[in-house]
C-alpha positions in Angstrom: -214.0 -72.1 -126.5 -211.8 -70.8 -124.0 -211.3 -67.1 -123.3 -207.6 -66.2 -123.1 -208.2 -61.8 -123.3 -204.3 -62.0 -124.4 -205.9 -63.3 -127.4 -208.0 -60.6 -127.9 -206.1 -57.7 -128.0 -203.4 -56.8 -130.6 -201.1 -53.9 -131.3 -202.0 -51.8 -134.3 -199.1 -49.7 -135.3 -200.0 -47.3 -138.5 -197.0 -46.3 -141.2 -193.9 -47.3 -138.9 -192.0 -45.7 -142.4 -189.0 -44.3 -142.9 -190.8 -41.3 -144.2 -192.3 -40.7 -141.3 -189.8 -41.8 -138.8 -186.3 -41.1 -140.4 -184.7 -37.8 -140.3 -184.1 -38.9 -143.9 -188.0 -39.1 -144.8 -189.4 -36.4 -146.7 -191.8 -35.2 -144.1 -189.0 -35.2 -141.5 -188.6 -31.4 -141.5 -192.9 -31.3 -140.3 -192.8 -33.9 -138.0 -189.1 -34.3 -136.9 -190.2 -31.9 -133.8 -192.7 -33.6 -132.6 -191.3 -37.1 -133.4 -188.1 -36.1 -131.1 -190.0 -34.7 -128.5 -192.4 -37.4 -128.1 -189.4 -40.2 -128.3 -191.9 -41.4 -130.9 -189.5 -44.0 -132.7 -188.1 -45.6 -129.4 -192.1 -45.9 -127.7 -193.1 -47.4 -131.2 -190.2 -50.3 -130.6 -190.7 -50.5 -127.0 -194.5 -51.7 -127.7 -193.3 -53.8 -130.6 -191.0 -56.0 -128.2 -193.5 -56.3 -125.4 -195.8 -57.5 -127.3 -194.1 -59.9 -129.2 -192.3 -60.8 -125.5 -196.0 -61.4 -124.2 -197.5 -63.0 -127.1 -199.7 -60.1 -128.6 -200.8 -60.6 -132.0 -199.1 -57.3 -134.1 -200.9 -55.9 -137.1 -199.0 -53.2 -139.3 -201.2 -51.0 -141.4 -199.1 -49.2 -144.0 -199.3 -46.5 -146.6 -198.2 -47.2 -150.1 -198.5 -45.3 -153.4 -197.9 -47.0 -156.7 -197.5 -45.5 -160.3 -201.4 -45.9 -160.9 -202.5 -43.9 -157.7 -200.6 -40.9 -159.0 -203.7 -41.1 -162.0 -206.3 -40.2 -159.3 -208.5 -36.8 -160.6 -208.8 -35.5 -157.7 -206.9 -35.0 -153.6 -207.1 -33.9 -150.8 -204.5 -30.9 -149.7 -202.5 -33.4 -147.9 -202.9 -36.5 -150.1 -201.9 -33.8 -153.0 -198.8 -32.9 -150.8 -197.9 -36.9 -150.7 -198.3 -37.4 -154.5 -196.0 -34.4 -155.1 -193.1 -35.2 -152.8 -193.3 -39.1 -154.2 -194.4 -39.7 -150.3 -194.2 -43.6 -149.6 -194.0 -44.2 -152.8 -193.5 -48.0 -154.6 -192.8 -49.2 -158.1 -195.5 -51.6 -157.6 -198.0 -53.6 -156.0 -196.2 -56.3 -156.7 -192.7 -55.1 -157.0 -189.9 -54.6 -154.4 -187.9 -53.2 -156.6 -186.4 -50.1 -155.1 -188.3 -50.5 -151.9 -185.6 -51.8 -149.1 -184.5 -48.5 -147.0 -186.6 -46.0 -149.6 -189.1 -44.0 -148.0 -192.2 -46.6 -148.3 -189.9 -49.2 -146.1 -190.1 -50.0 -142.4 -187.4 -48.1 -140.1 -184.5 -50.6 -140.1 -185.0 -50.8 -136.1 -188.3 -52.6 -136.4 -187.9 -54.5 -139.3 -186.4 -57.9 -136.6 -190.3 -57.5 -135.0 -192.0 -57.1 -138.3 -190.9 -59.3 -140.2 -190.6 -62.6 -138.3 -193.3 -63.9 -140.0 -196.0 -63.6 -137.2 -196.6 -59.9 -137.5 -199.7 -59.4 -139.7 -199.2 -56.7 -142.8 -201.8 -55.7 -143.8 -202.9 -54.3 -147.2 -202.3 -50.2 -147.5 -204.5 -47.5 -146.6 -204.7 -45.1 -149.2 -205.7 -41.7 -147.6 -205.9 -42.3 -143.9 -208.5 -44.7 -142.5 -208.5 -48.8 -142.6 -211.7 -48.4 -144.9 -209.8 -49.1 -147.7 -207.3 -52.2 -146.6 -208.1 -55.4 -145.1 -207.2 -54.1 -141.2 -210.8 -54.9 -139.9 -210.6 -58.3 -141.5 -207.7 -59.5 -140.5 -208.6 -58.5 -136.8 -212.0 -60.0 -136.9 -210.8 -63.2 -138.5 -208.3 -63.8 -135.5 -211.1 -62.7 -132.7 -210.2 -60.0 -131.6 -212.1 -56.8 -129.9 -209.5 -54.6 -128.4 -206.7 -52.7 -129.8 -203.9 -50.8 -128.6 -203.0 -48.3 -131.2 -199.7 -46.5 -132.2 -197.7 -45.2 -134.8 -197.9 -42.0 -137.2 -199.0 -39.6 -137.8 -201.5 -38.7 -135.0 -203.9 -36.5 -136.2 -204.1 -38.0 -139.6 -203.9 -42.2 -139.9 -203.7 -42.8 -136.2 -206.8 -40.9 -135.5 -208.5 -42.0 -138.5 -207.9 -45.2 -137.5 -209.4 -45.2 -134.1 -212.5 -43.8 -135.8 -213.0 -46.3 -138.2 -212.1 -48.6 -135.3 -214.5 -47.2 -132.9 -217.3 -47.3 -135.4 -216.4 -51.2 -136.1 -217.1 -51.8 -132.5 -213.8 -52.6 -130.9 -212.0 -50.9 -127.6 -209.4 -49.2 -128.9 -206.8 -47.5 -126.7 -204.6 -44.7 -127.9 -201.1 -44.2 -126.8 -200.1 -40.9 -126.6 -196.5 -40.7 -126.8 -195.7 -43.4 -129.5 -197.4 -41.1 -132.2 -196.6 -37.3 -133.3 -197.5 -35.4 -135.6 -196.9 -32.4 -137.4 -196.2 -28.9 -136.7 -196.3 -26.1 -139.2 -196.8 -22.2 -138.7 -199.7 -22.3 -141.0 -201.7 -25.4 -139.9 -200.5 -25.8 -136.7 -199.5 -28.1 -134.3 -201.4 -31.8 -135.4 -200.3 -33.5 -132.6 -202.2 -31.1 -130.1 -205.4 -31.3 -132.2 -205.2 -35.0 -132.3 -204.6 -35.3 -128.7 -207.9 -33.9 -127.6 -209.4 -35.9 -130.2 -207.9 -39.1 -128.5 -209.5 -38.0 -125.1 -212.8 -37.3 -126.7 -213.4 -40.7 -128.1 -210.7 -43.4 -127.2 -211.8 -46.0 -124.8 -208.8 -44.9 -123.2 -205.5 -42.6 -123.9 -202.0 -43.6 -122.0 -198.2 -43.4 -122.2 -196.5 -46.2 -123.3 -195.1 -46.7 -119.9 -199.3 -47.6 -119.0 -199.0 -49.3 -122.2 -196.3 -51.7 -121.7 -197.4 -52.2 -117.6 -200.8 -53.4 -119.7 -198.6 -55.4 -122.4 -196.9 -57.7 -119.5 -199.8 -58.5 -118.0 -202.2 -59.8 -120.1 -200.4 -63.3 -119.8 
């Protein structure tokens, strides 16, 4: 079989949602800061069109909630917080009603990259990591062993993510200005915190300037 390492690699972009990523979302006034600072939502679109430009398989890995996940006995501070504010919420698995532009739906701007039919959705993560949806699968299936990683929020699903990644035995790369995170006076800054996590463990950490340089040349 012939080895074409374009082939191998995809970009893995976590929870590219409105409420995440619109200063309408409901965790805009936590991660709006660190979103704006980072030019988050323009590095996010900047690795979505070089890599469909260059032929790079996209997976999306998404949060949803539905009606019966609001029955679970028992959360997690932050998973409690998402259940209360009716974060990424969705009438359904298998109902859209409601769902274009609501909080659970892709920001409008990368919407023409996701949905052209080659871009892989994948089935939701429920508390942070790709344990729970079909990420791994999907990845394995198509061949593939390295992954450039993006998206939000950094020190929760993105980091998550290249764990679980990691641990699954592919290359992961992290890069570090198409994710943020948030900031609060009790908790923190997450973004920070995730960042030295990403240098502790990522096969490697870059901007998505190194990221797109990367992107173009892979064909």
């Amino acid at each position: 079989m012939e080895n074409n390492n374009s082939k191998l690699t995809a970009l893995v972009i976590t929870d590219p949602q409105n409420d995440f990523l619109s200063p309408e979302g409901v965790t805009w006034g936590v991660v709006g800061e660190s979103v704006t600072e980072n030019n988050t939502v323009e590095h996010i679109e900047h690795l979505l069109e070089a890599a469909k430009e260059n032929d790079i398989p996209v997976f999306v890995s998404p949060h949803y909630y539905y009606p019966t996940d609001h029955q679970w006995e028992f959360e997690g501070s932050l998973e409690k917080l998402m259940h209360d504010i009716n974060m990424f919420d969705r009438k359904g698995a298998l109902s859209l009603d409601g769902f274009e532009d609501s909080g659970a739906d892709w920001l409008s701007r990368y919407k023409p990259y996701i949905e052209d039919g080659d871009t892989v959705v994948v089935s939701p993560h429920k508390v942070y990591g790709p344990e729970t949806n079909d990420l791994v699968l999907q990845l394995r299936k198509r061949g593939i062993d390295k992954v450039i990683l993006a998206g939000m929020s950094a020190n929760l699903c993105v980091e998550a993510h290249m764990r679980e990644l990691l641990e699954q035995g592919f290359d992961v790369t992290v890069v570090k200005d198409a994710t943020a995170a948030a900031k609060t006076p009790e908790l923190g800054d997450g973004y920070e915190t995730a960042l030295t996590n990403f240098r502790f463990m990522a096969n490697a950490v870059v901007t998505t300037e190194e990221a797109l340089d990367s992107l173009s040349n892979m064909n």
